[in-house]
Chimera marker file (.cmm) of the C-alpha trace (Angstrom):
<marker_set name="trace">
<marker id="1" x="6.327" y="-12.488" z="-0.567" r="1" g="1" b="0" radius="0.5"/>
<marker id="2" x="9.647" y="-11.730" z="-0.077" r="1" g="1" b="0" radius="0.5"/>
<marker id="3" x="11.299" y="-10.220" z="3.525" r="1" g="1" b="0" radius="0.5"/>
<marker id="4" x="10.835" y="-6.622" z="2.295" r="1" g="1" b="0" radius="0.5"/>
<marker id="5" x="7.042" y="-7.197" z="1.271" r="1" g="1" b="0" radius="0.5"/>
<marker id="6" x="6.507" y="-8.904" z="4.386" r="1" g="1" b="0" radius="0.5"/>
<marker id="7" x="7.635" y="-6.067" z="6.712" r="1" g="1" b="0" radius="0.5"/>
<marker id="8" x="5.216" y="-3.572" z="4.698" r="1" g="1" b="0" radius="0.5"/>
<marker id="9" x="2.707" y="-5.700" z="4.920" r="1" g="1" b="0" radius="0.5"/>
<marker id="10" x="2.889" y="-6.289" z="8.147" r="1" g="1" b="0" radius="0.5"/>
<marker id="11" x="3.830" y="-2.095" z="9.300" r="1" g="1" b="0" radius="0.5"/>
<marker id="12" x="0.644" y="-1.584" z="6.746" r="1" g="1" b="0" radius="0.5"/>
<marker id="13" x="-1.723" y="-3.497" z="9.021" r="1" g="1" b="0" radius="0.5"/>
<marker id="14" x="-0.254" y="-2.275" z="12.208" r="1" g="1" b="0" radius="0.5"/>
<marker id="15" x="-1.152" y="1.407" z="11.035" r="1" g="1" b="0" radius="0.5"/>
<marker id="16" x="-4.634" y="0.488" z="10.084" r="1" g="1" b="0" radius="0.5"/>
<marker id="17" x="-5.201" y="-0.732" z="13.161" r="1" g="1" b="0" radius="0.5"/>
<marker id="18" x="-3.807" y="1.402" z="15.083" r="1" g="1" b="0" radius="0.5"/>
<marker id="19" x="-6.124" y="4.163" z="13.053" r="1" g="1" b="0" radius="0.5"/>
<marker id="20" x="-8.931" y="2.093" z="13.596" r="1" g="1" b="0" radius="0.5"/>
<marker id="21" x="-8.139" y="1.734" z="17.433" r="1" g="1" b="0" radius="0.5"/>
<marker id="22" x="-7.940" y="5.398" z="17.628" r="1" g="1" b="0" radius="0.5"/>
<marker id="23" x="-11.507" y="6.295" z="16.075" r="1" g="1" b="0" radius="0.5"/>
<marker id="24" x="-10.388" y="7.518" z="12.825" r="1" g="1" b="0" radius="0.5"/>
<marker id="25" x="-13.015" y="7.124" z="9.990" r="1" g="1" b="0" radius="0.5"/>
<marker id="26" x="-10.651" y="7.671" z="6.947" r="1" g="1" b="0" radius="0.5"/>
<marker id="27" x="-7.150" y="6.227" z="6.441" r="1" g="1" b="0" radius="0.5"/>
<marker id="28" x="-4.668" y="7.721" z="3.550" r="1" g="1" b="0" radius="0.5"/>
<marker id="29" x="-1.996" y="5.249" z="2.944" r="1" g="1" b="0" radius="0.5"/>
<marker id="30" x="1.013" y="5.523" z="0.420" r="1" g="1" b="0" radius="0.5"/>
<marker id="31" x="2.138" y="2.175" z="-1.007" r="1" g="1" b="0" radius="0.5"/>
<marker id="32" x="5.852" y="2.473" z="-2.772" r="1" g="1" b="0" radius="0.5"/>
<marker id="33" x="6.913" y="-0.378" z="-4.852" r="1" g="1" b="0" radius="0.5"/>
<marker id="34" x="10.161" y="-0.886" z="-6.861" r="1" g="1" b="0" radius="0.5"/>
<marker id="35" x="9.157" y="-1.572" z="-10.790" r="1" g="1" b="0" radius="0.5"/>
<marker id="36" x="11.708" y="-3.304" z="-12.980" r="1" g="1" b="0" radius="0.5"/>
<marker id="37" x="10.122" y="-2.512" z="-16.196" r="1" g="1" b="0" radius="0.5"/>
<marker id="38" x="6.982" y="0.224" z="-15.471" r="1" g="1" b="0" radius="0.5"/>
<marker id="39" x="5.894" y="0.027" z="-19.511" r="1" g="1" b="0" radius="0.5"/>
<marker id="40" x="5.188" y="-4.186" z="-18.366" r="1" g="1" b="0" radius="0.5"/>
<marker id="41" x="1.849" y="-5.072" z="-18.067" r="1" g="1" b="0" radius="0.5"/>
<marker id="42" x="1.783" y="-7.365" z="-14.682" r="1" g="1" b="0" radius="0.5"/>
<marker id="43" x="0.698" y="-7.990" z="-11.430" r="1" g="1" b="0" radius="0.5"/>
<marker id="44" x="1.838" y="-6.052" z="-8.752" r="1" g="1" b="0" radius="0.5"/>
<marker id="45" x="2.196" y="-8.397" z="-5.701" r="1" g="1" b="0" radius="0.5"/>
<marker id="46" x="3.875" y="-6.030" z="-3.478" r="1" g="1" b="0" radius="0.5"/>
<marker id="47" x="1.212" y="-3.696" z="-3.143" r="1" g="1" b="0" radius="0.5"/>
<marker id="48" x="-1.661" y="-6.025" z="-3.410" r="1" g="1" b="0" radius="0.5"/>
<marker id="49" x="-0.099" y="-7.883" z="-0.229" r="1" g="1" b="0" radius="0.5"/>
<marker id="50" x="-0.044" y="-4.284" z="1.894" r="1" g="1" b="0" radius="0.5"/>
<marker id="51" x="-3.137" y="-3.431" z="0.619" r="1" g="1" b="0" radius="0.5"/>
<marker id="52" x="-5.045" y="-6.398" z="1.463" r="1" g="1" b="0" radius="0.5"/>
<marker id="53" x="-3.050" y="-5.930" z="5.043" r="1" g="1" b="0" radius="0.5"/>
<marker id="54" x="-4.914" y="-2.694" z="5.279" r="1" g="1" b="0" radius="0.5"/>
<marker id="55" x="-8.015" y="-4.182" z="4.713" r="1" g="1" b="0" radius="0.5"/>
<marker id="56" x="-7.411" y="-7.251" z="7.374" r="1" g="1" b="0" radius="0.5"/>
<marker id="57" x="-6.865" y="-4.275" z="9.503" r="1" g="1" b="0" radius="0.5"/>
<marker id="58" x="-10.676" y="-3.288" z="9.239" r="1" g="1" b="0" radius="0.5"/>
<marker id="59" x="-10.373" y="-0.217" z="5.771" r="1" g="1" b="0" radius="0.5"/>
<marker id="60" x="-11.960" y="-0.385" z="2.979" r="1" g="1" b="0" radius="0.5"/>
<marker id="61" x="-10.577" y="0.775" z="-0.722" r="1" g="1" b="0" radius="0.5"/>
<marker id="62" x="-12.131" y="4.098" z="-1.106" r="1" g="1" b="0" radius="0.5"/>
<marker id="63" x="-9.949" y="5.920" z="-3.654" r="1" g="1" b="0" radius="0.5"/>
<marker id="64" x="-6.747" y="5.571" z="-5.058" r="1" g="1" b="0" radius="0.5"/>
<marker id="65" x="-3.817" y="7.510" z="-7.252" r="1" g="1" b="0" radius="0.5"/>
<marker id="66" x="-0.985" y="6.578" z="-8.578" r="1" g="1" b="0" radius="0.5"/>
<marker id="67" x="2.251" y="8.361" z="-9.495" r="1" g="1" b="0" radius="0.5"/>
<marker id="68" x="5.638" y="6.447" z="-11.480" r="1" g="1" b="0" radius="0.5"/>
<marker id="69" x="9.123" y="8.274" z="-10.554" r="1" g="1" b="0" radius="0.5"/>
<marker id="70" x="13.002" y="7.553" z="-10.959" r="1" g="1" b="0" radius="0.5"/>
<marker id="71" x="15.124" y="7.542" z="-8.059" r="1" g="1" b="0" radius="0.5"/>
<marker id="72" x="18.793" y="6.629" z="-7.716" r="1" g="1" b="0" radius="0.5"/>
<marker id="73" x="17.829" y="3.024" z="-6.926" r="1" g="1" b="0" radius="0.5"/>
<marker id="74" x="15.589" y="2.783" z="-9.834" r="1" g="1" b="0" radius="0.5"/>
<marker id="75" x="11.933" y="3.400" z="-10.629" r="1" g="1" b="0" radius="0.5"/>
<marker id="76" x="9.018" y="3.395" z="-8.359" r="1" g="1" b="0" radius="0.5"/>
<marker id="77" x="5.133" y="3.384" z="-8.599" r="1" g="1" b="0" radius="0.5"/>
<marker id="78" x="3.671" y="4.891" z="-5.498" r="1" g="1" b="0" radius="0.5"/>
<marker id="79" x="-0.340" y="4.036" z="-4.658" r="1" g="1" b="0" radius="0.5"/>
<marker id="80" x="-1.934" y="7.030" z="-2.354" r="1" g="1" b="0" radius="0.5"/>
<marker id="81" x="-5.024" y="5.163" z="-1.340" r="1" g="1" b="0" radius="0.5"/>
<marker id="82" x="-7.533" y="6.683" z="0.813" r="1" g="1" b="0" radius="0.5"/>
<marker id="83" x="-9.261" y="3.846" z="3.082" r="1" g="1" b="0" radius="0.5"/>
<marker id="84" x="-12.739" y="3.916" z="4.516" r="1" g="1" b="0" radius="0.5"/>
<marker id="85" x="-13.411" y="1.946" z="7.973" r="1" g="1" b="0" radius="0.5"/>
<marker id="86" x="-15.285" y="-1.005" z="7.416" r="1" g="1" b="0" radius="0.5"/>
<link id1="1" id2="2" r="1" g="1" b="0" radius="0.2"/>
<link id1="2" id2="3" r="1" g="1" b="0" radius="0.2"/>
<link id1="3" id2="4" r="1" g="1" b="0" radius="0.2"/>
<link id1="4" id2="5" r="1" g="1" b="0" radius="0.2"/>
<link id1="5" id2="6" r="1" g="1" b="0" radius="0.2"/>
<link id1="6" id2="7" r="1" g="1" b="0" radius="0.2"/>
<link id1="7" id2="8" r="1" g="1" b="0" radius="0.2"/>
<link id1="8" id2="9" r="1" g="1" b="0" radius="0.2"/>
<link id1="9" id2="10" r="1" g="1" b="0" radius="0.2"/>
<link id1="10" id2="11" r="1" g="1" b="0" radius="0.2"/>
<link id1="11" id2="12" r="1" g="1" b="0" radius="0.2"/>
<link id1="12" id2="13" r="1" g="1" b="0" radius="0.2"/>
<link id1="13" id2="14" r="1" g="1" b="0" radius="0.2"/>
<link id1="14" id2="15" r="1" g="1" b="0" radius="0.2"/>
<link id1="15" id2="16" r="1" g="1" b="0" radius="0.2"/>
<link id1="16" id2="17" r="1" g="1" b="0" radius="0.2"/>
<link id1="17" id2="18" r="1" g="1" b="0" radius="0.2"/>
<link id1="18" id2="19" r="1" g="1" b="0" radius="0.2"/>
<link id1="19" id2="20" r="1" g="1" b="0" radius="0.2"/>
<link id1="20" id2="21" r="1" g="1" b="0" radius="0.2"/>
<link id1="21" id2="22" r="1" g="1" b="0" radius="0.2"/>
<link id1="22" id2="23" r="1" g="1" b="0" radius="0.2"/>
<link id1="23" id2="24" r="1" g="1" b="0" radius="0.2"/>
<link id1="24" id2="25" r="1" g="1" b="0" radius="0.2"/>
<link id1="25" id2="26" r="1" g="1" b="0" radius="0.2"/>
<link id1="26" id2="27" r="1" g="1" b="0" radius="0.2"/>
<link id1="27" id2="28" r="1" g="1" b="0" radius="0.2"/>
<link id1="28" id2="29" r="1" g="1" b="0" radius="0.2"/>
<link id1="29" id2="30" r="1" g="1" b="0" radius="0.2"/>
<link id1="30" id2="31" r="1" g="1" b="0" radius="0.2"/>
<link id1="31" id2="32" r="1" g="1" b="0" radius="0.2"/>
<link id1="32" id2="33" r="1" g="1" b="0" radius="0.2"/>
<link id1="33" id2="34" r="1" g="1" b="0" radius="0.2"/>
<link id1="34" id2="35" r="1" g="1" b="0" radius="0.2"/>
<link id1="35" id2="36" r="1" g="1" b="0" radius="0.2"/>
<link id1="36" id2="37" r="1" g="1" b="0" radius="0.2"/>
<link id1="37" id2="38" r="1" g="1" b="0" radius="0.2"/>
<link id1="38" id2="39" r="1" g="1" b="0" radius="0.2"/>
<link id1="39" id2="40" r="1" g="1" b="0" radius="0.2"/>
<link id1="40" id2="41" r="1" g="1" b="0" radius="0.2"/>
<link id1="41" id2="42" r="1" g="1" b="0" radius="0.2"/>
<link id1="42" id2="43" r="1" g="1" b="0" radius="0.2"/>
<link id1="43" id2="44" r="1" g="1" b="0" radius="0.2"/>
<link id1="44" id2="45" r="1" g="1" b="0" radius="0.2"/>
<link id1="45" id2="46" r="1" g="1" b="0" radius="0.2"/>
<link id1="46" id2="47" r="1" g="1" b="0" radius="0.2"/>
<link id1="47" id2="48" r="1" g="1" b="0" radius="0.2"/>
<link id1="48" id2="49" r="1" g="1" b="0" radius="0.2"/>
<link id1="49" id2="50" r="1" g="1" b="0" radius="0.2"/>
<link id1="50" id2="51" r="1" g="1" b="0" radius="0.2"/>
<link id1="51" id2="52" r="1" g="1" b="0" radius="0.2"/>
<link id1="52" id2="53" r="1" g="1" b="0" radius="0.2"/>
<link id1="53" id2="54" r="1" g="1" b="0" radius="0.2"/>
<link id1="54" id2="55" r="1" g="1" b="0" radius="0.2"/>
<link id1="55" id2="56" r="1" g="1" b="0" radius="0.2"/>
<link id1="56" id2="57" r="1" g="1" b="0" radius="0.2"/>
<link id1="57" id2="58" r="1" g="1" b="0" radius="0.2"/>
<link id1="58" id2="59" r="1" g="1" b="0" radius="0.2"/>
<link id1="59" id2="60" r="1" g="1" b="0" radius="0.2"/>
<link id1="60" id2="61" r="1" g="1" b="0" radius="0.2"/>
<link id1="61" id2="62" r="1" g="1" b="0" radius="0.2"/>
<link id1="62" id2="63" r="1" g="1" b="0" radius="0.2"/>
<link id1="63" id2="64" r="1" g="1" b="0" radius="0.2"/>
<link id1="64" id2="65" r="1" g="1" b="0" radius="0.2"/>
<link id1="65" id2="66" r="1" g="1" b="0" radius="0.2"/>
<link id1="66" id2="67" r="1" g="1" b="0" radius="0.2"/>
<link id1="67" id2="68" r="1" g="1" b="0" radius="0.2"/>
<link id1="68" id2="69" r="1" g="1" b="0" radius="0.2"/>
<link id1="69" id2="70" r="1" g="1" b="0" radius="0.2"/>
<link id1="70" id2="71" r="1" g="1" b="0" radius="0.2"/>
<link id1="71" id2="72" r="1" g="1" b="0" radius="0.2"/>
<link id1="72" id2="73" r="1" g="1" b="0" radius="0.2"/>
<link id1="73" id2="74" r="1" g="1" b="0" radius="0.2"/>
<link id1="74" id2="75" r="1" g="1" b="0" radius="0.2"/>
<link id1="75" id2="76" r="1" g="1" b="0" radius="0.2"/>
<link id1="76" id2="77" r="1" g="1" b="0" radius="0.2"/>
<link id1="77" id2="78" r="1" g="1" b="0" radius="0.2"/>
<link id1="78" id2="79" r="1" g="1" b="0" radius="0.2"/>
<link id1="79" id2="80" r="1" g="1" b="0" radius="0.2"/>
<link id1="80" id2="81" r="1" g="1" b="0" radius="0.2"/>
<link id1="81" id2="82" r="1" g="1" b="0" radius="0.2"/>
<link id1="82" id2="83" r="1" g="1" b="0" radius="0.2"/>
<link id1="83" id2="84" r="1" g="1" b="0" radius="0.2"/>
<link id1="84" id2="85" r="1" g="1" b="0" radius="0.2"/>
<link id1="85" id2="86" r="1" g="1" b="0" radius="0.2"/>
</marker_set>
């Protein structure tokens, strides 16, 4: 992971456990990661490194949606997960 990934990760796992240390019972999370080329077919590390933070954090994988958009810096996929406590 690089700096960027890390510092999601890591703010991604805070959350959750903060959410968990507050008694919540669902967690909805949105993931945003930068795509070079969205028609690729590949793994998607960035995400897969905050969402496995969330999990650490005590959530389970519940749902998910995803959207693809263009902004000025380039495109983005965006995850909306919606986390169960463990």
């Amino acid at each position: 992971m690089g700096f960027i990934n890390d510092g999601k990760a890591a703010e991604a796992c805070k959350r959750a456990r903060q959410a968990r240390d507050n008694g919540d019972t669902v967690l909805v999370y949105k993931f945003i990661e930068a795509n070079t080329n969205s028609r690729a077919t590949a793994p998607m590390t960035g995400m897969a490194d905050q969402i496995q933070a969330v999990e650490r954090g005590g959530w389970m994988p519940a749902n998910m949606a995803a959207a693809e958009g263009k902004a000025l810096t380039g495109e983005r996929v965006a995850l909306v997960c919606l986390f169960r406590r463990v």
